[in-house]
N, C-alpha and C positions, 0 to 999 in steps of 0.2 A: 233448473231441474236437470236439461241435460247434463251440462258440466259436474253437477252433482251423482248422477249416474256416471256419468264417464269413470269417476274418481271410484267408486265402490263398488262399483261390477268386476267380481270376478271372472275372468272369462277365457284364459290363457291354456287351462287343462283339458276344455272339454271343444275348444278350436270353434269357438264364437265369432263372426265376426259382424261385428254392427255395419249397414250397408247404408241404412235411411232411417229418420225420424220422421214423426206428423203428428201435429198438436189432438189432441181433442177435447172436448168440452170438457165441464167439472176439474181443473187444472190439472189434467194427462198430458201422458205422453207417450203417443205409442213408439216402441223400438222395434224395429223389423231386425232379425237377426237370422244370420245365413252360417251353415258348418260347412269347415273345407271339402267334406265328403258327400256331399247333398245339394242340391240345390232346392231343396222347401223351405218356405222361409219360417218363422218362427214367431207368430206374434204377442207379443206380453204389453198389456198397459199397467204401469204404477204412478200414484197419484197421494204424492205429500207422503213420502217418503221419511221416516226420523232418521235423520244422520247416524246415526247411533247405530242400526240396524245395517248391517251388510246383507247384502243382496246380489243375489245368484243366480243367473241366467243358464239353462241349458235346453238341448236339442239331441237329442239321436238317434243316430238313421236308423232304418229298419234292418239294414244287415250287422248294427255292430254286435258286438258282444257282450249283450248285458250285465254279468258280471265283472268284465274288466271297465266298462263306462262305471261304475257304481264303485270299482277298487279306486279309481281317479278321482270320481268326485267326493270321497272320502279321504284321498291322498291330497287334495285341492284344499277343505277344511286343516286340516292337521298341518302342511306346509306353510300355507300363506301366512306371513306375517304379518297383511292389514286384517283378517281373519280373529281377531281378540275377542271382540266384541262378543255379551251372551246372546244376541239379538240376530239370528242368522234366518233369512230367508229367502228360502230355494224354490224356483217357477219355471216351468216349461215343458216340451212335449219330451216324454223319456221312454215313450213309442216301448209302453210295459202295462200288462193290464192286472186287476186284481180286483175284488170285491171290496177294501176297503175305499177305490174313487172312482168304481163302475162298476154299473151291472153284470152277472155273470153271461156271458157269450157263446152256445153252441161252436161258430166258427174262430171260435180263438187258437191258435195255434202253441203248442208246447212251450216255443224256446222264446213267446213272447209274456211268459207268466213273469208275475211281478214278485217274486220272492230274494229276487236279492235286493231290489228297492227296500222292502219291508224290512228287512234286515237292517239295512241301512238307517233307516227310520228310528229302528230301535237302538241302534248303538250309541245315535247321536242325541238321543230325547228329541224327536221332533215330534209334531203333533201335523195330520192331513187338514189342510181345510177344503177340501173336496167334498163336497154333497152326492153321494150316491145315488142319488134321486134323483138331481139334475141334467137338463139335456145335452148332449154330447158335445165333445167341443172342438171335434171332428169330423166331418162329414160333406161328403162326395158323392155324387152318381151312383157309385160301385155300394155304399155304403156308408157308416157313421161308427163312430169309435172314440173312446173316454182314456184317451192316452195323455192328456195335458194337468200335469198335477201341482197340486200348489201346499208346499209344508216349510213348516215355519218353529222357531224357539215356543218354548211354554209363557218366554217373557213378552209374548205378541199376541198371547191367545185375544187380547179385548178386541182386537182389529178382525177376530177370523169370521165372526158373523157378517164383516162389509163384504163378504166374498161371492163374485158374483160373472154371469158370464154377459158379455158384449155381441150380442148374433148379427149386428149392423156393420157387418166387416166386408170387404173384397176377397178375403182368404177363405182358404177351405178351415183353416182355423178362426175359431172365436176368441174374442179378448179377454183375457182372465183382470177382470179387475178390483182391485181390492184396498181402503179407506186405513193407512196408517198412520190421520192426521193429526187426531185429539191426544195422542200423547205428546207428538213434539211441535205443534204449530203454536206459535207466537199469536198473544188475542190480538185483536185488530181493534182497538176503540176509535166508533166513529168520532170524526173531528163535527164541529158544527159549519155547516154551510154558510159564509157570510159573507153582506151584503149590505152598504151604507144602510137602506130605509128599513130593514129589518135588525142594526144594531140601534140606529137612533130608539127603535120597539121598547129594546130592551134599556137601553141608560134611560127612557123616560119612565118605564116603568122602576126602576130603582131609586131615579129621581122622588117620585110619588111618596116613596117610605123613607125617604132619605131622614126628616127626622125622627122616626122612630129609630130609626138604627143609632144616630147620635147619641138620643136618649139611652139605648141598651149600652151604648160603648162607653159612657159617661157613668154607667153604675157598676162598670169592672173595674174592680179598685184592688184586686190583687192577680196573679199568674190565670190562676185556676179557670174565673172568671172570662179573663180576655180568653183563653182558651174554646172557653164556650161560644164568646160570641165569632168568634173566626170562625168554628164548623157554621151557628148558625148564619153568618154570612156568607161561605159558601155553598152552601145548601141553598141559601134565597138565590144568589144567581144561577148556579145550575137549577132551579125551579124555572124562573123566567126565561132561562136561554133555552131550555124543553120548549115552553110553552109559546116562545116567539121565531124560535130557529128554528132550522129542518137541519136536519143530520145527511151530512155528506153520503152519497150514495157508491160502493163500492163499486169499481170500475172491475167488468169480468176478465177474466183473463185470456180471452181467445182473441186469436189475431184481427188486426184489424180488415184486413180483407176477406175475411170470410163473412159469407151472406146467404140470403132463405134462396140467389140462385144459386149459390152451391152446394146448399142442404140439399133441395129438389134433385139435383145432379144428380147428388151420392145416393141417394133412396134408390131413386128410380135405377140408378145402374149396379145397388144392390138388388133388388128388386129382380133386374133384368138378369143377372147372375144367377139367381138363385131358380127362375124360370128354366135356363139351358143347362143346371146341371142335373134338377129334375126329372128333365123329357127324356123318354124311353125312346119314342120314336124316332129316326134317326132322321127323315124328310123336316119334322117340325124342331128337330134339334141344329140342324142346321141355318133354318132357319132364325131361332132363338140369339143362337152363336152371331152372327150376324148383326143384330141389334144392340145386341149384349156390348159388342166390341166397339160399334159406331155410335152410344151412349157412354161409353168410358171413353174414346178420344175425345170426345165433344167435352168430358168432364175433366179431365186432363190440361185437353188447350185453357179453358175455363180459368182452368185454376191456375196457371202459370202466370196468365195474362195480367190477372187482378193480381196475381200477390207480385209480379214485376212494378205496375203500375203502382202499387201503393206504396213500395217502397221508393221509386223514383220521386213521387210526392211526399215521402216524410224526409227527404232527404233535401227539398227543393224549400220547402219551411223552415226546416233545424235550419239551412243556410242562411234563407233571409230573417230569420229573426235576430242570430246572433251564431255569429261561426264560431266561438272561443267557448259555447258549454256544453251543450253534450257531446260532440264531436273529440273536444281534448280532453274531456271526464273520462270516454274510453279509452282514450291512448295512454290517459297515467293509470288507467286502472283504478278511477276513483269512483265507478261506477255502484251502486247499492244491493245488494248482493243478500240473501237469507243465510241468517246464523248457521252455521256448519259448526257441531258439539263432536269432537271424536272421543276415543275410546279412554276413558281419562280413567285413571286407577288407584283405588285409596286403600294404602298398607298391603300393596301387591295383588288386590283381586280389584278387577273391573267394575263398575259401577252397574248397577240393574234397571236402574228407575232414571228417566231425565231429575227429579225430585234430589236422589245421588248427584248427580253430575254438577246439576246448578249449586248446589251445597256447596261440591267442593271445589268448584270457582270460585265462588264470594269468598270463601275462607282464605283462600291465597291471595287475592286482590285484595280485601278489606284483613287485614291481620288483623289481631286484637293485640293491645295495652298491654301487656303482663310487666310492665317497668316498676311497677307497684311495688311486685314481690322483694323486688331486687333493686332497689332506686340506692344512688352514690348522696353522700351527701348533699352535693351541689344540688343534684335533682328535687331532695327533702325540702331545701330551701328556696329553690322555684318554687316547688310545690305552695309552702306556706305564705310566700310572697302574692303567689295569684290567687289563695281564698284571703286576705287578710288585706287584699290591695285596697287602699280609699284618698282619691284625693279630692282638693276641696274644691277645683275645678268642675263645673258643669257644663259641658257643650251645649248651647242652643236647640229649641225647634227646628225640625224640618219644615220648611217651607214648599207652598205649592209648586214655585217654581224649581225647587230643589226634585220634586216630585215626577212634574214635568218631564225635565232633562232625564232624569232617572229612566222614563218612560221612553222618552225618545231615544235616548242611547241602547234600551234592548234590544235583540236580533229579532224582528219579528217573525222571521220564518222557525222559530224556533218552538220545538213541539212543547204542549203544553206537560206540565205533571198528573199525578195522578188524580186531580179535579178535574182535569177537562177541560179547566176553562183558559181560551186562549188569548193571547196578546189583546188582538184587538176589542177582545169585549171589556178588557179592563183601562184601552185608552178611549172606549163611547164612556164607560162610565164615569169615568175621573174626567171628561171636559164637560158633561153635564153635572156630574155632583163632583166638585173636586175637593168639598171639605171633608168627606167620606173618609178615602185615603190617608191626607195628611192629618188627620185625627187617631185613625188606627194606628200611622208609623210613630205619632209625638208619645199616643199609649204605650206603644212598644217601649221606646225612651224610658219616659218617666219610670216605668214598672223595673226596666231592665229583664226583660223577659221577651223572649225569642220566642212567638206560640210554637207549642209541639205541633197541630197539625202541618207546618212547615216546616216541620224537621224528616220527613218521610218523603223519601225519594224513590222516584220508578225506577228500576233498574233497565238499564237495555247493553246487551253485550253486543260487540260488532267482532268478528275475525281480525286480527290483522293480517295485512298479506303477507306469504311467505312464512309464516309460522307453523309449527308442527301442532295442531290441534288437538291430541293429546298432553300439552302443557297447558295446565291454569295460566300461565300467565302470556296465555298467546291469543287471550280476549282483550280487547280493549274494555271499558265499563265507561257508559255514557250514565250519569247520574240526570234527569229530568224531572224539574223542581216547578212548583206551583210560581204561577208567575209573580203574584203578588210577591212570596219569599223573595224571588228577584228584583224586584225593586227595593224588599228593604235593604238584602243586603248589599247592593251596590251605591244605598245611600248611607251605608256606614261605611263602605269601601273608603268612597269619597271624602268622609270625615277623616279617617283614619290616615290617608294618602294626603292631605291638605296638613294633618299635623307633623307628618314627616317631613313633605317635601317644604313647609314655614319652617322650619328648626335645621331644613338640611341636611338628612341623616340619610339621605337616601345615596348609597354608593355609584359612582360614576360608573365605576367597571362595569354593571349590570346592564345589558341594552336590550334586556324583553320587557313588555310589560309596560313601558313607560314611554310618556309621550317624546316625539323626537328622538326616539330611539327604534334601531331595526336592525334586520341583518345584514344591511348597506354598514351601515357604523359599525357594528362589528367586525366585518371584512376591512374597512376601511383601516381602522384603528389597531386592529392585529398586524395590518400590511406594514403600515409606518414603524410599527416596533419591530420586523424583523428584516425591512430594508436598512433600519440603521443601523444594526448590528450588524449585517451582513458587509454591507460598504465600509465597513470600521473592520473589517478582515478577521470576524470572531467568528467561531461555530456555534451554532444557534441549536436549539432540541426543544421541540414543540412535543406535547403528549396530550391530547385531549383526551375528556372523562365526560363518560355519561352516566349520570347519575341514578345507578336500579333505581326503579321506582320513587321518584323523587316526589310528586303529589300524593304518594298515596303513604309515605311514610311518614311525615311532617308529625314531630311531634306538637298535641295540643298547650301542653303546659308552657314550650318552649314561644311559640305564640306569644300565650298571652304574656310570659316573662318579659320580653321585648317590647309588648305594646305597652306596659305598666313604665319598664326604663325612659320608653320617651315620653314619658309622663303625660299620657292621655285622658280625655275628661272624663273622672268616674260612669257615666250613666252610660258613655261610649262604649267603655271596660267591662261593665258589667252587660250590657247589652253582647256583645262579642262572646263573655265570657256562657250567657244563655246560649247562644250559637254551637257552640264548641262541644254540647252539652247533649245526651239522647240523641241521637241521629240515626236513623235507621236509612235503609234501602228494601225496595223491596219487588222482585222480580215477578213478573204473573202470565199465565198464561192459560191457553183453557182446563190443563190438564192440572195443574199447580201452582202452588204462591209459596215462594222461598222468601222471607223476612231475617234481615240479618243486622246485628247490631253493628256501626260505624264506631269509634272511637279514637281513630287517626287519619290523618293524612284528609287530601282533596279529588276526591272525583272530574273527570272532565263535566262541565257543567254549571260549575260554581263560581260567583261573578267575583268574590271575595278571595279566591284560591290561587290565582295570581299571585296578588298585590302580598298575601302570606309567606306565601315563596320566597318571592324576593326579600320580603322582611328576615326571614331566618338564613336567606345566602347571604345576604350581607355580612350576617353575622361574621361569616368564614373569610369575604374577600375585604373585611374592617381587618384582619388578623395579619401581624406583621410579619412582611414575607425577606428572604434574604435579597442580599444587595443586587444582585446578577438574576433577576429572577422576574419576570412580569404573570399575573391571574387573569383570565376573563372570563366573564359567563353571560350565556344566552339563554335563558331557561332554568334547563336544569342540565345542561353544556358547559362547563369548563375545559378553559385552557389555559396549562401553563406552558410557559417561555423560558425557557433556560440559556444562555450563554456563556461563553467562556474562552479562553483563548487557548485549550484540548480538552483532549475527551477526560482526564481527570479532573479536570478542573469543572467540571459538567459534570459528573455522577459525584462531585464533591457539592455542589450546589444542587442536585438531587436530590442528599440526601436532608438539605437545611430545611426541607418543605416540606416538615413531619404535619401542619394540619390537616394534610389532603390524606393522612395515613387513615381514619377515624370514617370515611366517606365509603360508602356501600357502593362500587363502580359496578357497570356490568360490561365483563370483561372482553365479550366477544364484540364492542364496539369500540375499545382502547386502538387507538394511533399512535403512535410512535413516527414523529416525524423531525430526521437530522439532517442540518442544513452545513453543509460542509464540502470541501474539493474533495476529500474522499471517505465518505461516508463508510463508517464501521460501526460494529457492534455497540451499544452505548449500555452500562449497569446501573440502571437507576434501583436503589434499597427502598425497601418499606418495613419499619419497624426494627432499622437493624438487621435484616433476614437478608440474605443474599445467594443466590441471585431470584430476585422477584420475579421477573419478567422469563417464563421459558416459551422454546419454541419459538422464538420470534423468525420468523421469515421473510423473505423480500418482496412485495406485493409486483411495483411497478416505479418506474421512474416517472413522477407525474407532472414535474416541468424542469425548466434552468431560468432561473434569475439572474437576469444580464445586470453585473456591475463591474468592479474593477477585472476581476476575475469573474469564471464562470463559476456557480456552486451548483450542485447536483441535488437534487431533493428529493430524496429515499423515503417511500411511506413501507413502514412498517408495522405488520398487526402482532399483539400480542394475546397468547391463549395460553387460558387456562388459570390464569394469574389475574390480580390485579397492581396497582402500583400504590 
């Protein structure tokens, strides 16, 4: 949250400056905020904040000048350029009084009326949520006063009822708190709490009906059918795991060293505060004063003490359990972090609704098919190839032990989909009924049908770091699939990978994805190809390509095109080809459920989405390349190698490597790296077009390769272009 405030608080025009934080219940946070010209501090709690919503801290003293504070914070909306957003909400004491957020005042003074605020209110469409009825949220000895105001967009009115005042403060100010959760908080589905004797619960009670369920699965004799009985089998297990599990209990959010003696603390020395600023008398006020003070040190040391100590203890545990996971998950910054949505904008105006926003993520991550309209002949004839495919070959049953493995090789810490139901309840079940399973997956087979409730994936976006969060494609998209779906499809992976890697088809060059392959062999095997060239006194020109969105573009036809060439056993094919087929995602939260149709490519997630990839790079590093010329790939990472004995002799072999021309790069990640005594400009074409590459610049000199001679190694980025 902090860090999230840090990022969206404007605060630069009205001379804010944040001095101290301190947690408090209901997941707050209060900000203590001090003006260069003042020393009162300023306190605001916000709690589940929408990204989306910018938020505006102010303060000002009682001598400034309320129409020029109000020309600034007006000048502050209209300047600021993280400022886009429809979603703006402004809080704090702006020491102005009026009728619309307090009662009117005999002792109010002239030059402290609130009519250029009002003004202000109205030019921007804000709406008060201040209750004129409520109790002050100022107030001292001398007196009490409704100077702390809280307005906000018309697009945040649903949140203006959570608005409310905090009087359990240390300050002469109360905390204005107010609930912006239910439009952008992420649901939370409980996991099920589990526990050997309470899964054994549940696979015996599955056991018990196990054959009824055979019986139901033995009278699905087409698509539709198995369809039914998949929901009604997961429905019986989430019934049973209701009825035998307990549901994980949410862990609250307040620190771990806080305790009921440091609740009692804080009462009693609110409490004590609120005694000594009351007294009139000045004998029993100084006495008050007194106690008042010597009940906040005692709260003070208190609290120092416990939150030193419990830190020294989670730090003395993290060590001895394992120094290599959370400790270096912070220093790469691989730490878990809540969604951050910015200001994302469709056909020039800003989005209103999170409802907007997530729409128009999914649409740029998941594109849709339109190849249809516009398909080359080549394409026509995939096309009719992958409905018309039939061969006389049939793959075997899966076997238990097929099933098994299948089970054992899933990532168990992996979250469930959108059932609920998690790993381990589906490996208690399948070692007490294990004909269950391998009955449902041989149904799958035979029918050639992939149930639909298996085709709907939960969506979850994660930021990546370092991306401008106004870009759709600066989310990652985690697709989370029912586990079962996971086990089937990683036993057709399997099939599929067992026909390839029997016939051989599978290319050397590729070393992701596949066993005895890494990013050791990759390094290794790039190394040896440009120390021999290098020792052999040729200039060498390496270009690596990252492939834009290489998972998620994958065409489906081209797939199944390839699986059919290696002539796979129809029930395989046709099984695959139900895969490929209705796929949805579907994002949810408490405020919305965005459902979006899939129709290409692979989400992170999918056990099958690999072993695909490489299937269809192959395609590209099977294609014959010129003589002077070496490809590799890692993923969805290519390199190519170029050599020659000059630089025309190299942007002459540049040019022979027209398959790489047809490949979607993203270009702000292109290298350009020449290996030579004195490296210079190098022109590699694309399409004939020249010069492709602009703007190239000289990053750094990143080593020298000791051989006969020295050679210098120039990495250089290219922008704006690709090759």
């Amino acid at each position: 949250m902090l860090r999230l405030l840090e990022k969206n608080i404007s605060l630069g025009a009205i001379g804010v400056k944040m001095i101290s934080t301190r947690p408090i219940k209901n997941n707050g946070l209060v900000l203590v905020m001090e003006t260069k010209s003042m020393s009162d501090s300023l306190h605001t709690a916000i709690r589940d904040c929408p990204e989306m919503a910018e938020k505006v801290v102010v303060s000002a003293p009682k001598s400034s000048d309320k129409n020029e504070l109000v020309a600034s914070l007006s000048a502050t909306l209209d300047r600021d350029a993280k400022l886009k957003s429809p979603c703006v909400l402004i809080g704090g004491d702006i020491n102005m009084r009026h009728p619309l957020w307090g009662p009117v005042r005999k002792e109010h003074r002239r030059n402290d009326e609130g009519v250029p605020f009002v003004n202000f209110i109205i030019k921007h469409r804000l709406n008060v949520w201040k209750n004129p009825d409520s109790d002050a949220t100022f107030e001292t000895r001398q007196g009490k006063a409704w100077i702390d105001v809280t307005v906000a967009s018309e697009a945040l009115d649903y949140a203006a009822h959570t608005w409310e005042e905090n009087t359990g403060t240390l300050s002469d100010h109360n905390y204005l708190e107010y609930n912006l959760g239910p439009e952008n908080v992420a649901e939370r589905v409980p996991r099920f709490n589990l526990n050997k004797f309470r899964l054994k619960k549940v696979a015996h009670k599955i056991a018990a009906i196990n054959s009824t369920l055979l019986d139901q699965l033995e009278r699905s004799v087409s698509p539709e059918d198995l369809d039914r009985f998949v929901l009604a089998l997961t429905a019986t297990i989430q019934e049973v795991c209701t009825t035998y599990l307990e549901l994980t209990k949410q862990r609250s959010n307040t620190v771990p060293w806080w305790d009921a003696e440091l609740e009692t603390l804080r009462n009693k020395t609110s409490a004590l505060k609120r005694r000594f600023t009351r007294t009139l008398n000045s004998v029993v006020k100084s006495e008050k004063k007194l106690a008042y003070k010597i009940c906040r040190a005692k709260f003070r040391r208190t609290l120092s003490t416990k939150r030193d100590r419990s830190w020294a203890e989670f730090c003395r545990e993290v060590s001895s359990l394992n120094a290599y996971t959370l400790l270096y998950k912070i220093c790469a910054n691989k730490v878990s972090r809540p969604l951050v949505i910015g200001s994302i904008q469709v056909d020039g105006r800003p989005c209103t609704s999170l409802r907007d926003y997530i729409e128009q993520i999914v649409k740029v991550l998941f594109p849709s098919d339109n190849e249809v309209l516009t398909e080359s002949p080549e394409q026509q004839a995939r096309r009719l190839f992958m409905e018309s495919y039939d061969s006389a070959n049939s793959d075997q049953h899966f076997t238990k032990t097929e099933v098994w493995s299948a089970l054992k090789q899933t990532n168990r810490k992996k979250a469930p989909g959108l059932d609920r139901i998690q790993y381990e309840i589906i490996v208690a079940i399948n070692n007490k009924s294990p004909q269950l399973f391998v009955s449902l997956f041989n149904r799958c087979l035979d029918l050639g049908h992939f149930p639909r409730p298996w085709k709907k994936a939960k969506l979850v976006l994660l930021n990546k770091p370092g991306k401008d969060t106004t870009d759709p494609r600066a989310y990652r998209p985690i697709c989370l699939l029912s586990t079962m779906s996971k086990v089937l499809d990683k036993l057709v992976s399997q099939r599929i990978l067992h026909q390839f890697h029997s016939n051989n088809l599978l290319n050397p060059l590729q070393h992701e994805f596949l066993a005895d392959r890494s990013c050791e062999t990759t390094g290794y095997d790039l190394k040896e190809v440009i120390l021999d060239k290098v020792e052999g006194n040729l200039g060498v020109c390496m270009v690596s390509l990252d492939v834009a969105g290489a998972f998620d573009d994958v065409c489906w036809e081209s797939i199944l095109y390839l699986i059919g060439k290696a002539a796979c056993p129809s029930n395989i094919f046709r099984l695959v080809r139900s895969y490929l087929r209705n796929r949805w995602v579907c994002f949810e939260t408490q405020a919305t459920r965005v459902e979006h149709e899939v129709n290409r490519g692979f989400s992170e997630g999918s056990c099958s989405g690999p072993l695909f990839w490489n299937i269809v790079a192959d395609s590209l590093l099977d294609q014959r390349f010129p003589e002077n010329s070496y490809v590799q790939a890692y993923a969805d990472d290519l390199v190519l190698v170029i050599w020659g004995h000059n630089k025309s002799q190299i942007e002459d072999q540049g040019r022979g490597n027209g398959h790489l021309n047809s490949l979607m790069v993203t270009t702000e990640n292109i290298r350009l790296i020449s290996l030579r005594r004195s490296p210079s400009a190098i022109k590699l074409e694309r399409d004939g077009n020249k010069p492709t590459i602009q703007d190239i610049e000289e990053l750094q000199t990143a080593s020298q390769i000791k051989s006969e001679g020295k050679s210098e190694i120039m990495i250089k980025k290219a922008r704006r272009s690709g090759l």
